[in-house]
N, C-alpha and C positions, 0 to 999 in steps of 0.2 A: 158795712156799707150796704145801701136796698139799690138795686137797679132794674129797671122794665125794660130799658130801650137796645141796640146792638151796641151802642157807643160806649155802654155801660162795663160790658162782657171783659174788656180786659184787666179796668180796674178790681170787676168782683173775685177773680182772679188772684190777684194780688193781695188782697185783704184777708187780715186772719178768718173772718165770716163773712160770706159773702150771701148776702138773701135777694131773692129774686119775685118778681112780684109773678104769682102765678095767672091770676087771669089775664091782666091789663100786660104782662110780660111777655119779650119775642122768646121763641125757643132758644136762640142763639145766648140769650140770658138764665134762661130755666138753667143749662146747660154747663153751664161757667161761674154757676151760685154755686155753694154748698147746702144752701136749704133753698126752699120753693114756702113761700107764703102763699100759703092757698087759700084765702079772702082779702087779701091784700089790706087789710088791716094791721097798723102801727100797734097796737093795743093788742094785739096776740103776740109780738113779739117781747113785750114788758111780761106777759102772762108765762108764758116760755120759758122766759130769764128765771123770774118768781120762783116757779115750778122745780125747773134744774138747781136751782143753789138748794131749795130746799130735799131734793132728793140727795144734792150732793153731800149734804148735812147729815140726815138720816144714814148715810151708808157710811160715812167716816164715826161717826156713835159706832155704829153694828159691827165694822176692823175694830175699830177701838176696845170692843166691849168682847170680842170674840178671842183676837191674840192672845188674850191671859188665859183664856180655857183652853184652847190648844196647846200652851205652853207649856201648862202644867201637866195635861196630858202625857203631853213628851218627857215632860221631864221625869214620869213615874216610868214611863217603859223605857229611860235610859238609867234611872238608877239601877230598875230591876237587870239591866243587863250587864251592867260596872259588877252587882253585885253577883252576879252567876246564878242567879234564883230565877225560877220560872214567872213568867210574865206573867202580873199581878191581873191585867186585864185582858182578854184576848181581841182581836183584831176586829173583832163583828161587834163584840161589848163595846170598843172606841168609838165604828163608825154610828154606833146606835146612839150612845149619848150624842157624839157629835150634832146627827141629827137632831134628836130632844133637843140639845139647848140650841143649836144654831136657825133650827127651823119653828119652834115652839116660840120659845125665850125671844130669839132675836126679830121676828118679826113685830114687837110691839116699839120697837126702835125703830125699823125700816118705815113701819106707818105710823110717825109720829107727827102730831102738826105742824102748820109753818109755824115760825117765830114771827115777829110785826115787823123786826128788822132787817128783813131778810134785802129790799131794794134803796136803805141806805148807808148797804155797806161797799166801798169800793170792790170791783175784782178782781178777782185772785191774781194771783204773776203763775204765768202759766210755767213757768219755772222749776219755783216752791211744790216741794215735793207734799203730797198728798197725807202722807202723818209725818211728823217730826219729832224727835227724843230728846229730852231734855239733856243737853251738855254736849250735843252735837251739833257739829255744821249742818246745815240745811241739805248744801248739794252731795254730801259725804253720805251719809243716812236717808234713810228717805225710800217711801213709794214711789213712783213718780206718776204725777197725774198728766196728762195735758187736756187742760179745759181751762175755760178762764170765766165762767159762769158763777 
């Protein structure tokens, strides 16, 4: 919901986002939004939407694409320790790949462009957890996000 006026303030309040128009807005409203439109232009808040689904796109790739490399990780320096053998890799060799692929690798995921379809897809259920496994419940498994962007 957008509101400018004091009459507005309890409504934005009560609404999952509540935007407030920053010039033409009383403070009593500034105050009781959760964001402040600072040109009070309709058309930044579409641009906004735009923006965050598509970042929020780019960061579920880069979990997605990272989990397996940590996994594996783990799972060498648990095998090495089931088997009683000295660790294969030491703690500073992990955080350094880590780095490499996570900082190197995954930023070309994080700055990936929009898609076309990014404003006609419905929004998310702020529910729905953030990644989901296949042959699991939703609310069982799951990150949880809350955004509905």
């Amino acid at each position: 919901m957008i509101g400018d006026g004091v009459n507005d303030a309890p409504a934005l309040k009560q609404v999952d986002m509540g935007v407030a128009m920053d010039i033409t807005g009383t403070n009593v409203t500034k105050e009781a939004a959760d964001m402040a439109l600072t040109d009070d232009n309709f058309a930044s808040i579409e641009a906004a939407v735009e923006e965050g689904r598509a970042v929020f796109d780019n960061l579920t790739k880069f979990i997605v694409w990272i989990l397996p490399i940590n996994a594996g990780l783990a799972l060498i320096l648990l095998a090495a320790i089931i088997a009683g053998v000295a660790l294969p890799l030491l703690p500073t060799r992990l955080l350094w790949i880590n780095m490499v692929t996570a900082v190197l690798l995954g930023l070309t995921l994080v700055f990936e462009t929009k898609k076309g379809d990014l404003m006609q897809r419905r929004p998310r259920d702020q529910q729905k957890p953030l990644l989901t496994f296949p042959g699991a419940s939703a609310p069982e498994v799951g990150l949880q996000c809350r955004t509905n962007l």
